[in-house]
C-alpha positions in Angstrom: 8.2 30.0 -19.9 10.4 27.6 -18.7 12.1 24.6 -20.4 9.6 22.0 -19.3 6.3 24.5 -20.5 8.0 24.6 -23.8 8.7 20.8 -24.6 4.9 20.5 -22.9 3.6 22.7 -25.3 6.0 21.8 -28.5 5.1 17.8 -27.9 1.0 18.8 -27.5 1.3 20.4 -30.7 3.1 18.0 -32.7 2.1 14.5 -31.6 -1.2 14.8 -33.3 -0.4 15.9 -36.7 2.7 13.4 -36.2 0.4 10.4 -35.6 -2.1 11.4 -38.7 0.9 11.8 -41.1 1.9 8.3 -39.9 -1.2 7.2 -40.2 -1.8 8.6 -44.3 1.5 6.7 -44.9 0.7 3.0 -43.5 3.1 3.3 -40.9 2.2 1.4 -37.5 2.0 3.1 -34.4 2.2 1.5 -31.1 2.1 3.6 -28.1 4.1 2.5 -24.4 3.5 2.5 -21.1 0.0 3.4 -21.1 -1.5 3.1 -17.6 -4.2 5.8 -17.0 -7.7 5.6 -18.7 -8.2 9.5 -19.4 -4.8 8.9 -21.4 -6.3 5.6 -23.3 -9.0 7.8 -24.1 -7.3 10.8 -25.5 -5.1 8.5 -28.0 -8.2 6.5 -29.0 -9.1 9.7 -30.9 -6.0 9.0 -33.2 -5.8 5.7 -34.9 -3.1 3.8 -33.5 -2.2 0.2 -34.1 -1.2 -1.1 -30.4 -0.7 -0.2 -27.1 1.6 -1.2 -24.5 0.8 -1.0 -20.6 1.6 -2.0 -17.0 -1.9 -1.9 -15.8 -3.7 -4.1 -18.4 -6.6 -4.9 -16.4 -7.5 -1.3 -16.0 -6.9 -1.1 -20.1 -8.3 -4.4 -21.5 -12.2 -3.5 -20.0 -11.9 0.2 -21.2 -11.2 -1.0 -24.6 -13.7 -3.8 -24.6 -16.4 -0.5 -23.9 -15.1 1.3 -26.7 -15.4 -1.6 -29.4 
């Protein structure tokens, strides 16, 4: 497995667990550089407080859908 597999697979293990722990304890989350809907979608499944992007009129209507 090379060095790049690992940190792949160590941060798609973690992150989710991570976010729900912050979550139980009240602390805000607010995600960066979120440009690509098939990302947006995949964090929407965690409860995060805000999102920063580059491409908010890709974002913005996805989100309107959603809620």
């Amino acid at each position: 497995m090379t060095l790049f597999r690992y940190y792949y697979w160590l941060i798609k293990k973690t992150v989710h667990p991570l976010l729900r722990h912050l979550d139980k304890r009240g602390v805000q989350v607010i995600l960066w550089v979120v440009n690509e809907e098939d990302n947006l979608d995949k964090i929407l499944k965690n409860n995060v407080d805000g999102i920063m992007t580059d491409e908010p009129t890709k974002i913005i209507p996805r989100i309107k859908e959603l809620f």
